[in-house]
N, C-alpha and C positions, 0 to 999 in steps of 0.2 A: 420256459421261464427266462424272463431280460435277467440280465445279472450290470451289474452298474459299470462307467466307466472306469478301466483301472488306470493306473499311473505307476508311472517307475522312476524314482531320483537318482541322477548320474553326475557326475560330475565332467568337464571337460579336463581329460586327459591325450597331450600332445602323443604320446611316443606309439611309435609308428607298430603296425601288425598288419599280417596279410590278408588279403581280404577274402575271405571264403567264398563269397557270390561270385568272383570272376573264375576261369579257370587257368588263367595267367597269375593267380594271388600276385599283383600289385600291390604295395605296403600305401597305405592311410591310416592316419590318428584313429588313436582306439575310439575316440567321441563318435567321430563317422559312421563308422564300422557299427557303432548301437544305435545311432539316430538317424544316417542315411540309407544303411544296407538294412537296421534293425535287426540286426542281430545280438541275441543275449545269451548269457555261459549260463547253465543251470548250476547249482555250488553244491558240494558235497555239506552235508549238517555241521560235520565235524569243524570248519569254516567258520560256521556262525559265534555270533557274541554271546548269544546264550546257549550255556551248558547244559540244560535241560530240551533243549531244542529236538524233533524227532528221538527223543529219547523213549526205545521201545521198552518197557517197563513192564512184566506179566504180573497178574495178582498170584496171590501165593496160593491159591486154590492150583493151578497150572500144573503142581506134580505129584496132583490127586486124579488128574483127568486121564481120559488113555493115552493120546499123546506122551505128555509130560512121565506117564511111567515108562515108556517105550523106552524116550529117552534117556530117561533115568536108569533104564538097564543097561543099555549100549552105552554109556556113559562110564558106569561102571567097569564092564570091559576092557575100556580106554585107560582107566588111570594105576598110572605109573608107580604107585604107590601100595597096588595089591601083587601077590604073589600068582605064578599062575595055575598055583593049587588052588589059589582061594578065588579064581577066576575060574576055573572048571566047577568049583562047586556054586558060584553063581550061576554058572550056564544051565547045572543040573535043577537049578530053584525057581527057573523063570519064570512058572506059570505062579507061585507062588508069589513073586515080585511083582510081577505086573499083575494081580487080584488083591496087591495091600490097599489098601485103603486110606494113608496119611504118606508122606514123605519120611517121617521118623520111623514107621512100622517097614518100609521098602529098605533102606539100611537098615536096620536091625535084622529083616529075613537075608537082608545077602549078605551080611557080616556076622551071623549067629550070635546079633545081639551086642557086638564090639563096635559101636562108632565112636570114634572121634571126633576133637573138634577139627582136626588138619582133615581127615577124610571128609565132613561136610562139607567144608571148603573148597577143598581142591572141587567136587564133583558139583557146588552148585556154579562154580567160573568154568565148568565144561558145560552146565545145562546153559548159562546164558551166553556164550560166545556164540550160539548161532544167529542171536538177536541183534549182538554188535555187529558180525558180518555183514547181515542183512542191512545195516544200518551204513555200514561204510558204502553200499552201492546203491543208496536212495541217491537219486538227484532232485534237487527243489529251488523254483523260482519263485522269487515271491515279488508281489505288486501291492500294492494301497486303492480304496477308496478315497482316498484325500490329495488335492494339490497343490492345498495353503496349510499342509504342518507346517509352523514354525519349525519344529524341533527334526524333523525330516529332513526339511530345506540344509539346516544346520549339521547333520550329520553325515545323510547320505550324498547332498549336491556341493561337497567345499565351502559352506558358509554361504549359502543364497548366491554363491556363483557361477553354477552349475547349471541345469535344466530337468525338467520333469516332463514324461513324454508321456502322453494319455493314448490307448488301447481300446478299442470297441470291439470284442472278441462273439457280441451274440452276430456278426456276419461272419463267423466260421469255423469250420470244425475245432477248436479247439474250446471251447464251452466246455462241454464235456468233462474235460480234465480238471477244470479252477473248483475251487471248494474255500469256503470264506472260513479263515480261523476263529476257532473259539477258545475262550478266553477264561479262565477259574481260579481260584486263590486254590481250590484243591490241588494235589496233581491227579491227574488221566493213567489209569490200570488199563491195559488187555486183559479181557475177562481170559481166566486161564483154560477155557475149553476153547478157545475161539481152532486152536489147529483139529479143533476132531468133528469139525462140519465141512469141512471138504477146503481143497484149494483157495477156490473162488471166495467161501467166505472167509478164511484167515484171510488172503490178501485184501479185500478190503478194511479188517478190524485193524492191519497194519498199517496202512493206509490213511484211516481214519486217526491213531493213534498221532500221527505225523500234524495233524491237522489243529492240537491243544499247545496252549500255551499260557504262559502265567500271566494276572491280570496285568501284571505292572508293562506288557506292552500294547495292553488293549488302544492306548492311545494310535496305535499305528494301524487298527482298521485293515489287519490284512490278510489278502485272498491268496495262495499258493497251488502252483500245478507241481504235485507229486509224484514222481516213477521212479523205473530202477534200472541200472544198466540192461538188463536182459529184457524190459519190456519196451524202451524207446523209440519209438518209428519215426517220429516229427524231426529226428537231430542229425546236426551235419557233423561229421567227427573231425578231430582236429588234435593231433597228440595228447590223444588220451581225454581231452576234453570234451566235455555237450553244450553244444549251441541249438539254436532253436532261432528262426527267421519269421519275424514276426514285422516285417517292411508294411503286408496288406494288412493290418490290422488298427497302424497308428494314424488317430484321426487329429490331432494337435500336439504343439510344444510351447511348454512354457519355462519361460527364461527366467532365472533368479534375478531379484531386486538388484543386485550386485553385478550380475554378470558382464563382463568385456561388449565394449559395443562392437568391438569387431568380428563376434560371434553372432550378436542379432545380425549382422549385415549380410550374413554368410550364410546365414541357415534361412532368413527371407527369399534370399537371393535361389538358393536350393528347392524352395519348396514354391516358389511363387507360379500359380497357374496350377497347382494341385489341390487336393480336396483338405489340405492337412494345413489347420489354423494356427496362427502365432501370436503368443500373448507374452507378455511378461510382469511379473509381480509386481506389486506395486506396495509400500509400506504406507501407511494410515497416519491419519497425524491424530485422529480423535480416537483410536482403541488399540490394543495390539494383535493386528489382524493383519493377512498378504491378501490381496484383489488383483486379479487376476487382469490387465488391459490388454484389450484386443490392438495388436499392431498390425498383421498382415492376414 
């Protein structure tokens, strides 16, 4: 399956970084460094503008399933707040915990019926902290369909003085990985069995869950490659951070309506006799629309 061209808005930032493609890192403007080396950071969620963003969410069915009771017993165990009389007589009740059937009937067998509202608490912020962990070690890039937003231009390239750099990913292996977001006024549940079908399919329901988002950014059309520290192979490391070298993949650059001519001079100058076209925005006088003019 083609998957369309993608695009990424950047802005032109002078201050100097070293260049990972050499083995000398020589310092170049960070601009370079994503438009001539093509290299881009993947961003932790927690980074983004929106607060629902890869936000792992289980339905509440999740601590009726096997998993979820497992959990919920070792859980148990863990909090600080039981005595370790009352922790041995959980350990004696286990089979009975984990055969309840609701999350209120599983405290009640391993509290003789005494719950709390502090003891629900405490133990559903131990069931989901392992969803926020997980969450802290996604990394994600994200790209667009689009190379005439207005509101893109405006946000993510300095007010149309920036540039947007177009990607043709179906020549190479990294296809594979892109997966175009989808978009709902609802929010997106993990179905709460998804951890009791094996590995392979929780990681992709997790995976998948990364991939929603609310309508109000459907305007932005966009496709994101998803992973997590532990499964990375495509990334150069760099204090602590993930880059990803994507030089073979970019087939154009397009200049903001705005941009400094002594950037179009530079990055012509750079690319000329290459396969990688240059256009820059152009504003409309008859609609509110950018067009794209071919300059090199």
């Amino acid at each position: 399956m083609q998957i369309p061209k993608l695009y990424k808005y950047r802005e032109f930032i002078e201050e100097e970084t070293p260049r990972l493609v050499s083995p000398k890192r020589e310092m170049i403007p960070r601009w370079e460094q994503t438009l001539y080396d093509g290299i881009l950071f993947l961003s932790p969620p927690s980074s983004f503008n929106d607060p629902y963003d890869c936000d792992l969410v289980v339905d509440n069915s999740f601590l009726n399933a096997e998993t979820g009771r497992n959990l919920c017993y070792e859980s148990l165990l863990q909090m600080k707040t039981l005595s370790d009389p009352e922790k041995q007589s959980i350990r004696k009740r286990k089979q009975e915990i984990l055969s309840a059937t609701s999350f209120r009937e599983i405290l009640e067998t391993a509290l003789h019926g005494e719950v709390s509202a502090d003891i629900e608490e405490a133990l559903m912020h131990i069931v989901n902290d392992p969803f926020q962990d997980l969450k802290m070690r996604l990394r994600v890039l994200c790209f667009s369909e689009l190379k005439d937003s207005i509101l893109m231009w405006s946000h993510y390239a300095h007010h149309h003085t920036g540039f947007c750099i177009e990607y043709d990913f179906n020549r190479g292996n990294l296809k594979k990985l892109l997966n175009r977001v989808r978009y709902s006024e609802e929010r997106n549940f993990i179905v709460g069995t998804f951890a009791d079908k094996g590995s392979a399919t929780a990681r992709a329901e997790i995976y998948n869950a990364t991939l929603h988002k609310s309508a109000a950014w459907a305007y932005e059309e966009e496709w994101r490659l998803v992973d997590d520290l532990s499964q990375l192979t495509v990334i150069l490391g760099d204090k602590g951070k993930c880059a990803i070298n994507l030089a073979n993949y970019i087939t154009g650059v397009y200049l903001g309506a705005k941009a400094d001519e002594r950037y179009k001079q530079q990055i012509c100058t750079h690319f000329k006799g290459t396969r990688v076209k240059i256009y820059q925005m152009q504003m409309q006088s008859d609609c509110y629309k950018l067009v794209p003019k071919p300059i090199q």
